[in-house]
C-alpha positions in Angstrom: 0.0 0.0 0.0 1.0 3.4 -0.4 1.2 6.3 2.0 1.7 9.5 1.0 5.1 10.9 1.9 4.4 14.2 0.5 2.2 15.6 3.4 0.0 17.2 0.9 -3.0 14.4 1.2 -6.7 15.6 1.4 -6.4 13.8 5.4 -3.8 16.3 6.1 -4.8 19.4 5.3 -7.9 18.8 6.5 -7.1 17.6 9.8 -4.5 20.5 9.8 -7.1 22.9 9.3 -8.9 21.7 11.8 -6.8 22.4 14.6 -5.9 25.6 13.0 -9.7 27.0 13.3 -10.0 24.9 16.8 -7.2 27.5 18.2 -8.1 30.6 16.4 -11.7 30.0 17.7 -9.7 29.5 21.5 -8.2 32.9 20.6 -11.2 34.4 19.6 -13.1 33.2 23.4 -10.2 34.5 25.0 -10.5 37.8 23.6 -14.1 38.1 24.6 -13.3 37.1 28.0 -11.0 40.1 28.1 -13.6 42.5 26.4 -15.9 41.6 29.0 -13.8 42.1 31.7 -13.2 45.5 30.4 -17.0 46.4 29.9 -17.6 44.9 33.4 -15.4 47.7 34.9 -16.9 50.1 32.8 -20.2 49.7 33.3 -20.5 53.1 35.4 -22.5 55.4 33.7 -20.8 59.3 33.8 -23.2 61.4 36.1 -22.8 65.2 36.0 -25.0 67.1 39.4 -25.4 70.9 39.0 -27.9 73.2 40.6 -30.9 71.4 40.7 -29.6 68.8 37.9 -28.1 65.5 36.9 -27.3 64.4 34.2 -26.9 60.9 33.4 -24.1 59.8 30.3 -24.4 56.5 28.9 -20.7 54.7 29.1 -20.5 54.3 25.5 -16.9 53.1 25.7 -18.2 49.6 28.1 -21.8 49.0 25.3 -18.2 49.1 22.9 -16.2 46.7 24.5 -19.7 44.6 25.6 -20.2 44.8 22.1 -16.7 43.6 21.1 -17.0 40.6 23.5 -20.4 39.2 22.2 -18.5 39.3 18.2 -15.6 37.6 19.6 -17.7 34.9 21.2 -19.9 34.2 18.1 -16.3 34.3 16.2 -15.0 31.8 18.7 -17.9 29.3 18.7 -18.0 29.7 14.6 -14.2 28.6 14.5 -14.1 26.0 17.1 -17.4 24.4 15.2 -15.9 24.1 12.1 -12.3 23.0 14.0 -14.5 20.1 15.2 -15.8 18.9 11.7 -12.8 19.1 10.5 -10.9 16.9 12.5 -13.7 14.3 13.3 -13.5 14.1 8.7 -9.9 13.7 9.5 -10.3 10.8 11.6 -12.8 9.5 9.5 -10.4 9.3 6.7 -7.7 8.2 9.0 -9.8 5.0 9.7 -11.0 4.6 6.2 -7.2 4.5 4.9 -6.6 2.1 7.6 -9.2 0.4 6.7 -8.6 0.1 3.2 -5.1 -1.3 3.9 -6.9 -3.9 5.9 -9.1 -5.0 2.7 -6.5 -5.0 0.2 -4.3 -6.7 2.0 -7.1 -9.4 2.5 -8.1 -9.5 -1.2 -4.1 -9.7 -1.8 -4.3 -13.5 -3.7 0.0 -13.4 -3.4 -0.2 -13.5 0.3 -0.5 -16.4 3.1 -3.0 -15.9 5.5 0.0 -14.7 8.2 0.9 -12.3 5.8 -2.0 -11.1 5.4 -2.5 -10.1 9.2 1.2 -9.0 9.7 1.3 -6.9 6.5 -2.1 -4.8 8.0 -0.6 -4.6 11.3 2.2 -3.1 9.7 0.5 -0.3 7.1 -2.1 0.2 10.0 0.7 1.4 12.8 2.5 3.3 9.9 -0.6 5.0 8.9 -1.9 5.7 12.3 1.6 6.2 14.0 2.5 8.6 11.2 -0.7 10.9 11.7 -0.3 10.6 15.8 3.3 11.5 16.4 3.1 14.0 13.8 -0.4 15.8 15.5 1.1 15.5 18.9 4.7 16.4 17.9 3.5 19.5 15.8 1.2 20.3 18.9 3.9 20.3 21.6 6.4 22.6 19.6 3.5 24.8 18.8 2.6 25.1 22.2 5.7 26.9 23.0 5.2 29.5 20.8 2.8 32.4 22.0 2.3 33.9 19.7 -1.7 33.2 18.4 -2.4 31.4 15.4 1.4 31.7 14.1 2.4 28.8 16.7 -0.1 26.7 15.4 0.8 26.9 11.7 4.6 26.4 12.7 3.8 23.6 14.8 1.0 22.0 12.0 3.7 22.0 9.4 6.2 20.3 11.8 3.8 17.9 12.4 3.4 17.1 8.4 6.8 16.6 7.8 7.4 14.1 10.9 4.5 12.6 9.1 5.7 13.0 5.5 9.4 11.6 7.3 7.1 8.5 8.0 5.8 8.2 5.0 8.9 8.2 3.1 10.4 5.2 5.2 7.8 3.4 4.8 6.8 4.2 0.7 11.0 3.1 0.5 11.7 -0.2 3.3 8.3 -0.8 3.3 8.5 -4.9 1.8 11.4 -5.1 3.9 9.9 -4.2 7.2 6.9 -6.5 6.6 9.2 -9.7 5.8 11.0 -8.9 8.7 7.6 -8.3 10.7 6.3 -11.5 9.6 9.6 -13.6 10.4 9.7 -12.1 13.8 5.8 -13.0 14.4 6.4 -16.4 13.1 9.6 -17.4 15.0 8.1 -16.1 17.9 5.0 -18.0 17.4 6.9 -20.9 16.9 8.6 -20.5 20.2 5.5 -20.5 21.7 4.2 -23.5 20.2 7.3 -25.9 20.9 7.5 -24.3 24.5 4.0 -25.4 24.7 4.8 -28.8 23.5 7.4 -29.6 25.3 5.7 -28.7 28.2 2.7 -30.4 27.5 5.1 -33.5 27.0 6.8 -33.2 29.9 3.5 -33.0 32.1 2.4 -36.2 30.2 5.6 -38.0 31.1 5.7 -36.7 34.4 2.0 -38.6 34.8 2.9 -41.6 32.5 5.8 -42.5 34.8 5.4 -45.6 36.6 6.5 -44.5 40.2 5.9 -47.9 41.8 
C-alpha cells in the first residue's frame, strides 16, 4: 500500500485545518473574555449634578467593549465548530485508509493468511503512527510558541513533515519491514508453540511414569 510521503494528502490538510480554526476559535473566546472584563469595569455610567440637575451619560466606551465581547464569542464558537468537523472528517479518513489497507491486503491472492495479518498490522501502525506523532509532535512545539495562530501553523507544518518523514520510510523499506515483521511474528510463534509442546510433554511424562 501506499502512503503518501508528500504531506500534501486531502487527510492532512484537513485535519491540519482543523486544529488551526480549533485555536483561532480559542483565541477568539479569549478575547471576549477580556472585552468583557473591560466592559464589566466600565459599566458606570458618567453622572454630572449641577444646581438642581443631573445628568446621566451612557458609558459608550463599556456598550463598545460589551459589544466587542459578544462578536468575539460568536467568532470563537463559529471557528471551534468548524475545527471540530474538520478533524472528526480527518479521523474518519484516517480510519477509512486504515481500513482500506486492511481490505487490500485481504483481497491480496499473493499473500499467506500470516501475511496477510502482519502486513495490516504493519500499514495500519504506519498510517496511524504517522498521523499521531506527527499531530502530537506538531502540537507540543506549537505550544511553545505564543504567539496566536502563528504557533499553530509552525507547529502544524512540523507535524506534516514528521508525518511525510514517516511516510517516506515506509513508501522506500516498506516490503522489507513487513518480511521482517512477519519472520519475527512467526519465529516467535513458533517458540511458543514448541514451549507449549514440550511442556505439554513433559507434564504427560511426568503422569505416564510408573512410580511404583
Amino acid at each position: 500500500m501506499y502512503t503518501d510521503s508528500t504531506g500534501t494528502s486531502p487527510r492532512k490538510a484537513i485535519s491540519t485545518t482543523g486544529r488551526i480554526f480549533t485555536n483561532v476559535g480559542n483565541y477568539f473566546f479569549g478575547l471576549s473574555t477580556n472585552f468583557g472584563k473591560s466592559a464589566i469595569a466600565l459599566t458606570d455610567d458618567l453622572v454630572i449634578t449641577g444646581l438642581g440637575t443631573r445628568t446621566v451619560i451612557p458609558n459608550r466606551l463599556a456598550y463598545g467593549y460589551g459589544a466587542m465581547s459578544n462578536t468575539s464569542s460568536t467568532l470563537g464558537s463559529m471557528f471551534k465548530t468548524a475545527g471540530t468537523v474538520l478533524k472528526v472528517a480527518g479521523y474518519a479518513m484516517l480510519a477509512y485508509e486504515a481500513g482500506s489497507a486492511v481490505y487490500n491486503n485481504f483481497n491480496n491472492a499473493n499473500l499467506s493468511f500470516d501475511r496477510k495479518i502482519t502486513d495490516s498490522i504493519v500499514d495500519v501502525g504506519f498510517i496511524v503512527g504517522g498521523a499521531t506523532i506527527g499531530l502530537k509532535v506538531g502540537a507540543a512545539i506549537g505550544s511553545f510558541i505564543p504567539i496566536p495562530v502563528l504557533g499553530t501553523l509552525i507547529g502544524a507544518g512540523i507535524g506534516v513533515l514528521i508525518g511525510s518523514g514517516i511516510g517516506y520510510i515506509y513508501n522506500k523499506y516498506g516490503d522489507e519491514i513487513k518480511v521482517a515483521f512477519n519472520s519475527a511474528v512467526m519465529e516467535i510463534g513458533t517458540a511458543i508453540s514448541n514451549g507449549y509442546n514440550d511442556l505439554k510433554n513433559g507434564w504427560n511424562s511426568f503422569w505416564s511414569f510408573n512410580w511404583a
